[in-house]
Residue, then its C-alpha position, 0 to 999 in steps of 0.5 A: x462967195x457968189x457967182x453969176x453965169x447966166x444960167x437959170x437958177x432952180x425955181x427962177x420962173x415961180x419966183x417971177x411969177x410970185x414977183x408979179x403977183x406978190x410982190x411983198x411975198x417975194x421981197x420976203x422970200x428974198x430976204x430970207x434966203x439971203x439970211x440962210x445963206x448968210x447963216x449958213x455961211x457964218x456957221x463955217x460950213x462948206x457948201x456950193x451950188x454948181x449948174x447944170x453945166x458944172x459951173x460954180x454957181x454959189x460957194x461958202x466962204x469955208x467951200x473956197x477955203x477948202x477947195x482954195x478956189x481961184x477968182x478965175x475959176x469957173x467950173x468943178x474942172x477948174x477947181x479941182x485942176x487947180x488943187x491937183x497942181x499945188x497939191x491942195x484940197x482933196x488928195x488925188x492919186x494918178x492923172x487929173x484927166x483919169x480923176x475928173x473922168x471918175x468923177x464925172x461918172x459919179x456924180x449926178x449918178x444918183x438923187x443923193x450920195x454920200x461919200x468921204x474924201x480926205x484933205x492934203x492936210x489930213x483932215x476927212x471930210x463927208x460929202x453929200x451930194x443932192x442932184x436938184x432939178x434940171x441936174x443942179x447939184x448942191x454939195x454939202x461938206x461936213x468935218x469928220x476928221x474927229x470921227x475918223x481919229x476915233x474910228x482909227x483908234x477903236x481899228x487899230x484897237x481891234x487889230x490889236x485884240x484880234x493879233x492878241x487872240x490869235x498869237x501864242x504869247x510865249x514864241x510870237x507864233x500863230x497859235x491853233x485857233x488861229x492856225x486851223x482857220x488857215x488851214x481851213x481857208x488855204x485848203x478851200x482855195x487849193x480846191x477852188x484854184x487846182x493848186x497844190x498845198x502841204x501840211x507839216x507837222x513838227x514835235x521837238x525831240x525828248x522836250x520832257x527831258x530838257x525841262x526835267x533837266x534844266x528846268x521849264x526856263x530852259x524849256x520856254x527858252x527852246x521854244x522860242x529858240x525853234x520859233x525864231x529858226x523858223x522864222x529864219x529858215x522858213x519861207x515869206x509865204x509859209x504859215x508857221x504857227x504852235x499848236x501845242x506844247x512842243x507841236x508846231x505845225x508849218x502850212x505851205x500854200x502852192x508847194x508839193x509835198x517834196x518841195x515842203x519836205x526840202x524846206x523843212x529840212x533846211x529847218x531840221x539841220x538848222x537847229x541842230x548845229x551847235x553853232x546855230x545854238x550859241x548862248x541856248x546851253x543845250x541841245x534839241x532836234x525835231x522830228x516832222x511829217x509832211x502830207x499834201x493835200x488830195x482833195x480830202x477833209x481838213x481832218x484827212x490832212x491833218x491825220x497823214x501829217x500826223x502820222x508821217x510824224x509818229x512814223x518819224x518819231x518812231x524810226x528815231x527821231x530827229x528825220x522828215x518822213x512823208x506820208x504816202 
């Protein structure tokens, strides 16, 4: 697809000067450039050449098919308004003003830039943009839709090993690696924000005696048993996770130590009424320490919480103690 707009082309003015001089040399140069073009556009590639203006000076076959560009269409605006209505080409969000304003910031920003855009009909494509002389821009479309199946392949991949290395296998839990890095990163953005943080640390009661009892199954099945209470009873931003054998440990961002100490409560009551315990065949509690964070060291935390729960454990179990 060819257009004419009377704009003058890059290196127009040498190749009339060629013209007078060398006239056979210019046929040549000619020539060949009409066989690049016509090469490239065999090839299937999607290319276009747009004035300094905007204006669509030369476009590929496989460029109008892309951009689904209209014989009245003139400009880089034109075409993309165009698409933007019956919901071809490239995808757009919001307003086409506000698109084509960000656009037109980008573009001839640079000698060169890359970028990818992905198509209404889920194809990905990386452009290249080269800015010529007097602001010609020439803009080069190459499918990537193969790579980009690949790269989301290997991402979910990824995603998947790191849940794997994270998550305790038996409850579905963060397990203690993964748990102290949060506890790390919750605890530098309390200090960074002058928010408040809580820390609680959970041990099921006599957990040893239910596995002398009724077995390890059984045991296996309290955890996860306790793992999904937590789940129910725990709050949407509370970072719940096992860190032991029956040690479990709940992160509470942006909450003080008596709103923690409330919400673990609920937890601890839960799981000790029968009713809540239908089809488990046995009985189990849990004993908890709660400590806000002051400012201190992961270690420091983590050291109070521990305490307030021996303390807990020590005064009878199945009870929340905090710690000073």
């Amino acid at each position: 697809m060819r257009r004419s707009n009377g704009h003058r082309v890059p290196g127009e003015s040498s190749r009339a000067h060629a013209d007078a001089i060398l006239p056979l040399a210019a046929i040549r140069d000619r020539a060949t450039t009409d066989l690049v073009l016509s090469g490239l556009d065999a090839s299937g590639v999607a290319f276009a050449l747009f004035s300094p203006d905007d204006e669509l000076s030369y476009g590929s076959t496989a460029f109008a098919a892309l951009f689904d560009v209209q014989p009245g269409a003139r400009t880089f605006g034109d075409i993309l308004r165009h698409c933007h209505a019956k919901g071809v080409g490239p995808k757009m969000n919001g307003p086409i003003d506000a698109f084509l304003a960000m656009a037109a910031e980008k573009r001839r920003s640079s000698p060169h830039r890359s970028f990818e855009i992905d198509i209404s009909d889920d194809r990905w494509f990386l452009v290249n943009e080269t800015l010529l002389a007097d602001g010609w821009l020439w803009s080069v479309f190459t499918d990537i839709t193969m790579l980009k199946s690949t790269e989301r392949v290997l991402q979910l991949a990824r995603d998947a090993a790191q849940l794997a290395a994270d998550t305790d296998p038996l409850t579905g839990l963060l397990n203690r690696r993964a748990a102290m890095e949060r506890l790390d990163a919750e605890m530098r953005a309390a200090f960074r924000d002058c928010t408040q943080l809580s820390l609680v640390l959970i041990d099921l009661d006599h957990f040893k005696t239910i596995n002398d009892r009724y077995g390890h199954a059984k045991g296996d099945d309290v955890l996860r048993h306790f793992a999904a209470a937590g789940r129910q009873q725990l709050r949407g931003g509370d970072v719940f996770a096992r860190i032991g054998g029956e040690e479990f440990m709940v992160l509470m961002p942006g909450t003080g130590i008596r709103q923690a100490t409330q919400a673990v409560e609920r937890l601890r009551s839960h799981v000790r009424e029968e009713e809540n315990r239908a089809g488990l065949c046995c009985t189990y509690t849990m004993s908890a320490g709660v400590a806000e964070y002051c400012g201190n060291a992961v270690e420091d935390l983590f050291e109070r919480a521990d305490r307030a729960l021996y303390s807990a454990k020590h005064l009878g179990r199945d009870r929340i103690e905090q710690a000073p």
